[in-house]
C-alpha positions as CSV (number, residue, x, y, z in Angstrom):
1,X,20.7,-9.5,23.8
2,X,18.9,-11.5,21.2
3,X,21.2,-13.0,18.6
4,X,20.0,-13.2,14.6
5,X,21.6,-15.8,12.7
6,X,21.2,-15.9,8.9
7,X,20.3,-18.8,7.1
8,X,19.0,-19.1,3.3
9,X,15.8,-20.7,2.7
10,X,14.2,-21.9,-0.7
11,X,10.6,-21.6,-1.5
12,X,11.1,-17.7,-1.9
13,X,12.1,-16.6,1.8
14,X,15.0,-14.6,0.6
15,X,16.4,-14.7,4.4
16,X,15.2,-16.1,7.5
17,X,16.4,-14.9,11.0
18,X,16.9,-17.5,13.8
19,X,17.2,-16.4,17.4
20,X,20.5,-17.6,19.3
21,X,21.2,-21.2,17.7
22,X,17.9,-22.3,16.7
23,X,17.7,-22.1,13.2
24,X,14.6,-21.3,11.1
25,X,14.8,-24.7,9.7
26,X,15.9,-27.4,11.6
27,X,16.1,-30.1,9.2
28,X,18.2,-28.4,6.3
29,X,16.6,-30.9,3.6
30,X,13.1,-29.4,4.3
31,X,12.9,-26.6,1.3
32,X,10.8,-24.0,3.4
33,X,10.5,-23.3,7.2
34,X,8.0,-25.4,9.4
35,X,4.2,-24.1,10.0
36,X,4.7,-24.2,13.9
37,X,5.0,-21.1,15.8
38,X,8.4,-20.8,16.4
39,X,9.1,-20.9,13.2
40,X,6.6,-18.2,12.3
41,X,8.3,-15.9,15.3
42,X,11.2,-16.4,13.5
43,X,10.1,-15.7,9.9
44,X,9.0,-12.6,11.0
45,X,12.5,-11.4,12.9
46,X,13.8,-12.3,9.1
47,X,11.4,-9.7,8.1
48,X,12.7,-7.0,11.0
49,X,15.9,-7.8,9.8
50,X,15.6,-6.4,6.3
51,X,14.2,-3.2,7.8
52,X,17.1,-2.4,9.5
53,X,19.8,-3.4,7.6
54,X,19.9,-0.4,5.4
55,X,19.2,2.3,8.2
56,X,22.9,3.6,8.1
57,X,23.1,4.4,4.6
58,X,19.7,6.0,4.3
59,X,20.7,8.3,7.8
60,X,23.8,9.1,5.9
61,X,21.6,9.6,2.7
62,X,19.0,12.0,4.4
63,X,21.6,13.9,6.1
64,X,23.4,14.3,3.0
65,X,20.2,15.7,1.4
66,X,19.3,18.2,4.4
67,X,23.1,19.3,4.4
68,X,23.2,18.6,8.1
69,X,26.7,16.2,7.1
70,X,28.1,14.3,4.7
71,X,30.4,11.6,4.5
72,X,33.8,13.1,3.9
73,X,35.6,10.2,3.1
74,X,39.0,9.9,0.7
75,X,38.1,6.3,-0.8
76,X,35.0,8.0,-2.3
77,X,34.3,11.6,-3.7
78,X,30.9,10.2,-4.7
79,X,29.3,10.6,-1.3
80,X,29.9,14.7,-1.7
81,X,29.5,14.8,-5.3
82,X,26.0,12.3,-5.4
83,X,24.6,12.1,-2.2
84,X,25.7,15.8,-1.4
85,X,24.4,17.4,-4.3
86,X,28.2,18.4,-5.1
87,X,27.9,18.8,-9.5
88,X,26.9,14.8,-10.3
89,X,23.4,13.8,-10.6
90,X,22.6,10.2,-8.6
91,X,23.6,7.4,-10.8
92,X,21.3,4.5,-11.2
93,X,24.0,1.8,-11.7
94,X,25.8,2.9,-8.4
95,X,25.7,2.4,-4.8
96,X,24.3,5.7,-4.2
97,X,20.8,4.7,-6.4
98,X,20.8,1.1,-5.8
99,X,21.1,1.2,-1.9
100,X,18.3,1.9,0.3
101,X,15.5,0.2,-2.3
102,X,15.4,-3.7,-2.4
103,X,15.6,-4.4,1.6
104,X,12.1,-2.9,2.0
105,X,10.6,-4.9,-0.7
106,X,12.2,-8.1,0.9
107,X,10.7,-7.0,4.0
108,X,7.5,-6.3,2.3
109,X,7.6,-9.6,0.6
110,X,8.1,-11.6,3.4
111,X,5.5,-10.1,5.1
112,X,3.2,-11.2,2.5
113,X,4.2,-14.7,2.8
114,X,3.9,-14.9,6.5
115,X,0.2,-13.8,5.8
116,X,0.1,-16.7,3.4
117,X,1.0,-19.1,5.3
118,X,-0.4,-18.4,8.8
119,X,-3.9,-20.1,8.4
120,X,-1.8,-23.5,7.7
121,X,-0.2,-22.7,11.6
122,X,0.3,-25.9,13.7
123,X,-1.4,-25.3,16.2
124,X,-3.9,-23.2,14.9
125,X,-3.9,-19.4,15.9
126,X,-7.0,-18.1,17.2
127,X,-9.4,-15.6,15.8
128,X,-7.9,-12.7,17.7
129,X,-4.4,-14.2,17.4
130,X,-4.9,-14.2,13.7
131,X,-6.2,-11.1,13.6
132,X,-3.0,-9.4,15.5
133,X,-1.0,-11.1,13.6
134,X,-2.4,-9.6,10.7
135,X,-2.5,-5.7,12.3
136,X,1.2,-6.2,13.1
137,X,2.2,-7.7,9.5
138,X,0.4,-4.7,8.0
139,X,1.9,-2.1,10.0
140,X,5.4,-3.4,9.2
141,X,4.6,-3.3,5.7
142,X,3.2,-0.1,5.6
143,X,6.5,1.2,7.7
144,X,8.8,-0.1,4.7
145,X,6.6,0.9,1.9
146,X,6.9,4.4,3.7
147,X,10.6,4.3,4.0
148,X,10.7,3.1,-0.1
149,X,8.9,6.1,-1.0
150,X,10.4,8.4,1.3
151,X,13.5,7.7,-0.7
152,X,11.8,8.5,-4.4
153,X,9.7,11.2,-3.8
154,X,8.1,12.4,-6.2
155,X,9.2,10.0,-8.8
156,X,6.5,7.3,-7.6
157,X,6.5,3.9,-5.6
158,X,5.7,0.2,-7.1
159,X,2.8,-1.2,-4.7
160,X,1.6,-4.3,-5.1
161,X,-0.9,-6.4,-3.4
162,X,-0.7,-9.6,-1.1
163,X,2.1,-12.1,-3.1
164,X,1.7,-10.2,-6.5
165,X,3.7,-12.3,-9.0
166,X,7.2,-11.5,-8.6
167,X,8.3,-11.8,-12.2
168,X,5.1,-9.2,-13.1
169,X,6.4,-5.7,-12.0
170,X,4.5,-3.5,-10.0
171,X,2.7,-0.3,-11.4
172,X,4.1,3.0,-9.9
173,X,2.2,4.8,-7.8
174,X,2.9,8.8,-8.4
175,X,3.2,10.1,-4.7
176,X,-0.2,10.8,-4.1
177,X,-1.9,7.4,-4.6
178,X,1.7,5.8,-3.0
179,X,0.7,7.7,0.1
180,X,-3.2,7.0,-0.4
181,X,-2.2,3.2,-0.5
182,X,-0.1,3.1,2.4
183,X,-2.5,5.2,4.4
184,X,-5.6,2.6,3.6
185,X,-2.6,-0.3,4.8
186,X,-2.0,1.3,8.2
187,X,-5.8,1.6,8.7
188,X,-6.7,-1.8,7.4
189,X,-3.8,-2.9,10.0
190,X,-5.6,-0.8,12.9
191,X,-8.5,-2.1,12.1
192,X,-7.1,-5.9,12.7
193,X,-5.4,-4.6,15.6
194,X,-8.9,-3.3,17.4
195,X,-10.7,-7.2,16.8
196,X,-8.8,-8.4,20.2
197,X,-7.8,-5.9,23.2
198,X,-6.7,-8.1,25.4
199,X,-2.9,-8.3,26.8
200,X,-0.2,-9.7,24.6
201,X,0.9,-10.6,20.9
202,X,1.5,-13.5,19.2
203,X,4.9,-13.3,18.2
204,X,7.9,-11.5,20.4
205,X,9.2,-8.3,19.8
206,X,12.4,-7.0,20.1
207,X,13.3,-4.6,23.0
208,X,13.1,-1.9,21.0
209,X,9.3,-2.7,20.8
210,X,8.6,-1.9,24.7
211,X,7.0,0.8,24.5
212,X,4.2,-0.7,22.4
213,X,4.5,-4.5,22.6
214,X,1.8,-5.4,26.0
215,X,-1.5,-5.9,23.8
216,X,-2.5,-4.8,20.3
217,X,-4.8,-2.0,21.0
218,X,-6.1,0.5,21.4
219,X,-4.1,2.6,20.3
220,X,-4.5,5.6,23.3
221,X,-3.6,2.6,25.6
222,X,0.0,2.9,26.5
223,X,1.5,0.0,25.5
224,X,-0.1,-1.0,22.6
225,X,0.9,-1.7,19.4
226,X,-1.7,0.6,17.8
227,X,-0.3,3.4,19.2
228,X,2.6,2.6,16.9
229,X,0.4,2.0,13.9
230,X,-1.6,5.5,14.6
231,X,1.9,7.3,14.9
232,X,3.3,5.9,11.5
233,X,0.1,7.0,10.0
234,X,-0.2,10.5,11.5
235,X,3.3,10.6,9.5
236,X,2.0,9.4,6.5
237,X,-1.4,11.1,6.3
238,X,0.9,14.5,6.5
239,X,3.4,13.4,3.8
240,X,-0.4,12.3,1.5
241,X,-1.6,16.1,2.4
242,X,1.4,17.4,0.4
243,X,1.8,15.0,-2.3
244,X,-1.7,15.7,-3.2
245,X,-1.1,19.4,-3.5
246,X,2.2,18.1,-5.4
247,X,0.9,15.6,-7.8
248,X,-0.5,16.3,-10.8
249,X,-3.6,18.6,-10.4
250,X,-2.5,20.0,-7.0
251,X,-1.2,23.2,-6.2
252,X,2.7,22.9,-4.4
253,X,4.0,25.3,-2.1
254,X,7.0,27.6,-3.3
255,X,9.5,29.2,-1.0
256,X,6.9,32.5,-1.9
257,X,3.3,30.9,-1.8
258,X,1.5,28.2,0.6
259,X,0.3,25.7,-2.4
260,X,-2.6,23.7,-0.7
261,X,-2.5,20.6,1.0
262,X,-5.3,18.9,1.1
263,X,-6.8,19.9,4.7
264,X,-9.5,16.3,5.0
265,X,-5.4,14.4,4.9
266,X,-4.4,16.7,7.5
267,X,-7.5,16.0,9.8
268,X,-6.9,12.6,9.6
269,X,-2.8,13.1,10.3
270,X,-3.9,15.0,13.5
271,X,-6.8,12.5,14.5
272,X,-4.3,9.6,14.4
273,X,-1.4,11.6,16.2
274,X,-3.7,12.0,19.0
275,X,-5.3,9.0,18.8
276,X,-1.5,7.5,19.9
277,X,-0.2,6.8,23.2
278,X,3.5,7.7,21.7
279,X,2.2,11.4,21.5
280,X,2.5,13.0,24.6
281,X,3.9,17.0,24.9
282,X,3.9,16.7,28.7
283,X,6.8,13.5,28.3
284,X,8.9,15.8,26.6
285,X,12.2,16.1,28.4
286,X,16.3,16.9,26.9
287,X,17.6,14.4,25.1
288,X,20.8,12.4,27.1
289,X,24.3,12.4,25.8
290,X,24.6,8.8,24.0
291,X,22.1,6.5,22.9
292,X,18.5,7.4,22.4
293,X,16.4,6.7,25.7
294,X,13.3,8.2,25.0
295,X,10.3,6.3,26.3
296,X,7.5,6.8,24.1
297,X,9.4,5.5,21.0
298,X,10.1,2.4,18.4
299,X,13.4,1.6,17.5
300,X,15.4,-0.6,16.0
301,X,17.7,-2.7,17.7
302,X,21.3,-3.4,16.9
303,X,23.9,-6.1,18.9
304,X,27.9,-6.1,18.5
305,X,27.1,-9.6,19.0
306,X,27.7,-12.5,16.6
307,X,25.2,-13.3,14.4
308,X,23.7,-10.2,14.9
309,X,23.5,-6.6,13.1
310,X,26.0,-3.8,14.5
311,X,24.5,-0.5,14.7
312,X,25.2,0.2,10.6
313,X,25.9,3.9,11.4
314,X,29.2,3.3,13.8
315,X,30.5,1.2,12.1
316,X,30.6,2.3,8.3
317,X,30.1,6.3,9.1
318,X,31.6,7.6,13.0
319,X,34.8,8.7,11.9
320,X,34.5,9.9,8.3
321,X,30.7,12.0,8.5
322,X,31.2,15.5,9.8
323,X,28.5,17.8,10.4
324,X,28.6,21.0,7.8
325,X,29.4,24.2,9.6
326,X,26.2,26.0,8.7
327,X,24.0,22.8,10.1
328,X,26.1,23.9,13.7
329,X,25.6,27.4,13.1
330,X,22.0,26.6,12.6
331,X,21.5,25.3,16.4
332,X,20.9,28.2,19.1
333,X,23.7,28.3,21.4
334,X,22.5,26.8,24.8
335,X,19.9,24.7,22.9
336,X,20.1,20.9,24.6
337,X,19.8,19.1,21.9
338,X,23.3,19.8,21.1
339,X,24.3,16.8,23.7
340,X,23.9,14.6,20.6
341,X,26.8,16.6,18.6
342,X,30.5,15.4,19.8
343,X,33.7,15.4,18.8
344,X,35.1,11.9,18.1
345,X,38.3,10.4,18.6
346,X,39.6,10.3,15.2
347,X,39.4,13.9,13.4
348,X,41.3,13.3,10.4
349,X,38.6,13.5,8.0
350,X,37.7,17.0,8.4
351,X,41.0,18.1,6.6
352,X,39.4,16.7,3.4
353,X,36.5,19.7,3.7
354,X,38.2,22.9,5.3
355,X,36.0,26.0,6.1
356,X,33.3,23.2,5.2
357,X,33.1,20.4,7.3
358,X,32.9,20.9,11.2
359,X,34.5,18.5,13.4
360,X,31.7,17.1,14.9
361,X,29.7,13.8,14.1
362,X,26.2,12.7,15.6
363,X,26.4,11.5,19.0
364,X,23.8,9.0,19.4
365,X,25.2,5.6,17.5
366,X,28.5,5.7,19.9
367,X,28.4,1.8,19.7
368,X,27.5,-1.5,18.0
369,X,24.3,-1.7,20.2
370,X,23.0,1.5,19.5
371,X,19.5,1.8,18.9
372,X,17.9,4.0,16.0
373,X,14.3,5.6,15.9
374,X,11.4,3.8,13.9
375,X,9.5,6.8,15.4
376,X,9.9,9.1,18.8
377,X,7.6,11.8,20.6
378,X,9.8,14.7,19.8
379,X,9.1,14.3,15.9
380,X,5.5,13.2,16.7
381,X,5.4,17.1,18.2
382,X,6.9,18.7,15.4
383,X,4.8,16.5,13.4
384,X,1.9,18.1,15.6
385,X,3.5,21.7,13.8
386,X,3.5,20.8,10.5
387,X,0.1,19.6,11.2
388,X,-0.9,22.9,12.4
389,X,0.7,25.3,9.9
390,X,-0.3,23.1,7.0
391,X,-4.3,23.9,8.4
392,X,-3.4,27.7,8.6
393,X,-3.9,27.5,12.3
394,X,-0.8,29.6,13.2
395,X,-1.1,29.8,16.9
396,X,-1.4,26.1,16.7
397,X,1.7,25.8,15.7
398,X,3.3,28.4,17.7
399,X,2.2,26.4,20.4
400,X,3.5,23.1,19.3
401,X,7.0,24.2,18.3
402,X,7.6,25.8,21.8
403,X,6.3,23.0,23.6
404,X,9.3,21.1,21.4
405,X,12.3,24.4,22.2
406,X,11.2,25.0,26.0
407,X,10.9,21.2,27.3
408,X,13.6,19.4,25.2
409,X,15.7,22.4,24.3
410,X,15.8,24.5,26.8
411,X,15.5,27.4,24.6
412,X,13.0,30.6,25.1
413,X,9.6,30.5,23.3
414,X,9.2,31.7,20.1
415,X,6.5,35.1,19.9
416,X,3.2,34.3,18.3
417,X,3.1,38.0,17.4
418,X,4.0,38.9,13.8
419,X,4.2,35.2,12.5
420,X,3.7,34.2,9.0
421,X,3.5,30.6,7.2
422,X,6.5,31.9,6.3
423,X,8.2,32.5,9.6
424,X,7.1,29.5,10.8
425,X,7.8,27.0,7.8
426,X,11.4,28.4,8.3
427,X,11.1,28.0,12.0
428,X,9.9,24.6,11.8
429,X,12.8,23.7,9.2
430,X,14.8,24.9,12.0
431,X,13.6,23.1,14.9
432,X,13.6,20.0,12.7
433,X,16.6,19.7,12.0
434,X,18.2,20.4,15.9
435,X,15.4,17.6,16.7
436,X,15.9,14.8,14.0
437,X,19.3,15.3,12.4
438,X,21.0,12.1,12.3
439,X,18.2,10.1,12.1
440,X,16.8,7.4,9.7
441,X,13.9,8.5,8.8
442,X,14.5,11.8,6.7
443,X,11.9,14.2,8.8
444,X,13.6,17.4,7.7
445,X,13.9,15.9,3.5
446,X,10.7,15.4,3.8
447,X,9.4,18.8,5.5
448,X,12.0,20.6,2.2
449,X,10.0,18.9,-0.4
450,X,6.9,19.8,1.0
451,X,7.3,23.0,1.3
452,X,9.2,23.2,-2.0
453,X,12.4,24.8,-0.5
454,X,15.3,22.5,-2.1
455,X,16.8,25.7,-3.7
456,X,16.5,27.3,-0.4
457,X,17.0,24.9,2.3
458,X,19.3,22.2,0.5
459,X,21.7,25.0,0.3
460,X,24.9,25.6,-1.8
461,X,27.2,24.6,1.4
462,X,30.6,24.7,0.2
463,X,30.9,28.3,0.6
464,X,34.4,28.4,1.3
465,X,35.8,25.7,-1.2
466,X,36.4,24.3,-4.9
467,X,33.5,22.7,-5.5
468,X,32.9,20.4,-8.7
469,X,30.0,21.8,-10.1
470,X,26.5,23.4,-9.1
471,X,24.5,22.9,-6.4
472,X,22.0,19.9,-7.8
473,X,19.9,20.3,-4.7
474,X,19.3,16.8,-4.5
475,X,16.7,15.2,-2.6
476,X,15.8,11.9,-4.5
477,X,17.3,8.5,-5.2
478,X,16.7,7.6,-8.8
479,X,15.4,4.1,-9.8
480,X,18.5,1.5,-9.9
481,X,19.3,0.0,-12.9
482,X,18.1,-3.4,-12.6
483,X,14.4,-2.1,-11.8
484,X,15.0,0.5,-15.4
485,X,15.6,-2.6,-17.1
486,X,13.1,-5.4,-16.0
487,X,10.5,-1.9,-16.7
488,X,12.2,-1.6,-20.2
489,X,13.1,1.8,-19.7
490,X,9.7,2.7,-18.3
491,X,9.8,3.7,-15.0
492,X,6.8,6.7,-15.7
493,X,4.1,6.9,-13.2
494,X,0.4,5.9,-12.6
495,X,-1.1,9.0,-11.7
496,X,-4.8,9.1,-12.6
């Protein structure tokens, strides 16, 4: 297992990460890393590194949001009464607004400076070495700046361009153009990625990179990095169909109408999910109890090791986040993908929730080396059902939510007889969340602002105890504090 040590750098690289005992500088007087390869390599773990660090508070976030658990803690009543929607809106000067922000805009800004600095490279990278490097860069970027927005919504995301001036803030993007930008990244990176096919990348990846980490493209190619890059923006293209029908000027869907999202973002969502080698319905299989093993997937890697990041979920979450009851109740009986549900060792914390709180936890982050899901085939499928319903092709996505119950859960097709948007949207909030819950990248959130359902689907779960206030039906991080202020109070959107 690969070791990160941490190591902090002047010149603006908040963080460099070093692999087993080579540092990212080896003479600590220099005041920036060296231009030679290996140091670039490492720059760029520094830069994986702040995309994972936060992944255990945002799955705890999400989960929170989609009432599938919450963290039932004594120490803290703020992770029911914030995070779970429990009477007490976010606050922007607490953990529970300030975490899961700044990491992705280190990453981002690292990124940027690894770009910067690359045609300087001793020696010189080649055209289509550049050029990968480049596809790469922008995909990662692209992958943060989604997880940044996923996390505000509809309140907006600051984008700026390559090595904007750091004391100049951003505008705010309203969700619509935040999603336009970060689709025209992830195709400016695929374009980069398609200059040189040939086998290999520049810089290592971690293992969790396998399944796309032999050459760069193209992306139907298994193995290549593109296929990652067409995945993330099959994501985002669906996410940019619905934030145009829910930024200003767009129609939204309601629990009771379909709104309209905008069917030329959809194309292009289903276009890039079959344009990637990471789709495949005819890999689908049951999960395994434990750790993810799914092949066609991207994940982020985590090492009880020292120097190294332990999987942020087991150690800060396993014993004190139980599932709700009506998230268990939710699952068919018999369906497979219950393997990930257990019952840990230490039940204590379910006392603190009765008739609430189930006492079972998610099953897949049982250690420190546990991997978590940068994306996976399974949500690529239900992607594929979203995709469907969103174009009004209802057999469509009949078909792809039962290639998703029959293959991975074992469960009986659903009928294509009688179905509605509305039978479906419900049924595709369903298999969501017996397919994603527990996972990082907030699929079912997502899928309950689209569709407009908060009310609905964030539901009013303590049914059988004192709760502190209404239901907020919470599904957004506000802007923290320090970003209010350096705005001077101005954190409104650009939404033209």
């Amino acid at each position: 297992m690969k070791k990160y040590s941490l190591l902090a750098i002047m010149a603006g690289l908040v963080l460099g990460v070093g692999a087993c005992s080579t540092d990212p500088v080896s003479n600590l007087n220099q005041v920036k890393p060296g231009l030679d390869h290996t140091s670039f390599n490492e720059l760029f773990e520094g830069v994986l590194y702040y995309t994972r660090i936060n992944l255990g508070n945002q799955t705890i976030m999400f989960a929170s949001f989609s009432r599938d658990a919450i963290n039932f803690t004594t120490t803290d009543n703020e992770f029911v009464t914030m995070w779970g929607g429990d009477g007490t809106p976010i606050s922007s000067s607490r953990f529970y607004g300030t975490v899961n922000w700044t990491n992705w805009f280190t990453a981002i800004r690292q990124a940027q400076q690894i770009l910067d600095s690359l045609p300087q490279a001793v020696p010189a990278y080649s055209a289509g070495d550049m050029a990968k490097w480049k596809g790469v860069i922008y995909t990662i970027e692209a992958y943060a700046y989604m997880n940044a927005e996923m996390n505000k919504d509809t309140l907006g995301l600051p984008y700026n361009g390559p090595l904007g001036n750091v004391n100049t803030p951003a505008p705010i993007l309203c969700a619509r153009d935040a999603w336009k930008a970060i689709v025209g990244l992830l195709d400016s990176a695929e374009t980069q990625l398609n200059v040189d096919q040939s086998a290999g990348l520049p810089m290592p990846l971690p293992a969790g990179f396998s399944a796309v980490s032999a050459q760069a493209s193209p992306s139907t190619t298994p193995g290549s990095f593109a296929a990652f890059n067409r995945a993330l923006a099959a994501r985002a293209n669906l996410e940019l169909a619905y934030a145009i029908a829910r930024s200003p000027g767009g129609t939204p869907p309601t629990p009771t109408t379909t709104g309209s999202p905008d069917a030329a973002a959809l194309n292009r969502a289903d276009s890039a999910l079959h344009a990637s080698a990471l789709y495949s319905p005819g890999s689908l299989a049951p999960p395994l109890p434990g750790d993810f093993t799914e092949a066609l997937a991207v994940y982020q890697n985590f090492s009880g090791a020292s120097g190294d990041i332990a999987n942020p979920w087991q150690g800060a979450y396993q014993t004190t986040a139980y599932m709700l009851n009506e998230a268990i109740a939710d699952i068919e009986p018999g369906d497979k993908r219950l393997v990930k549900v257990i019952l840990p060792a230490d039940t204590a914390g379910t006392p603190y929730a009765p008739g609430v709180a189930a006492f079972n936890t998610f099953g897949m982050y049982q250690t420190p080396a546990s991997p978590m899901p940068m994306i996976r085939n399974e949500e690529l499928n239900l992607f594929e059902a979203q995709i469907r319903l969103g174009l009004n092709d209802l057999a469509g996505a009949v078909n792809a939510i039962n290639l998703v119950r029959v293959n991975v859960g074992g469960l009986a097709p659903i009928s294509a007889a009688g179905q509605t948007y509305f039978t479906l949207r419900n049924q595709i909030l369903h298999e969501l969340r017996a397919s994603t819950m527990g996972e990082p990248n907030g699929d079912r959130v997502a899928a309950i602002r689209d569709y407009g359902m908060p009310t609905v689907a964030d539901t009013t779960w303590d049914h059988d105890g004192p709760k502190q206030g209404p239901d907020l039906h919470t599904t957004v991080e506000p802007f923290p504090t320090t970003d209010i202020t350096t705005r001077n109070g101005n954190t409104s959107y650009v939404c033209p």
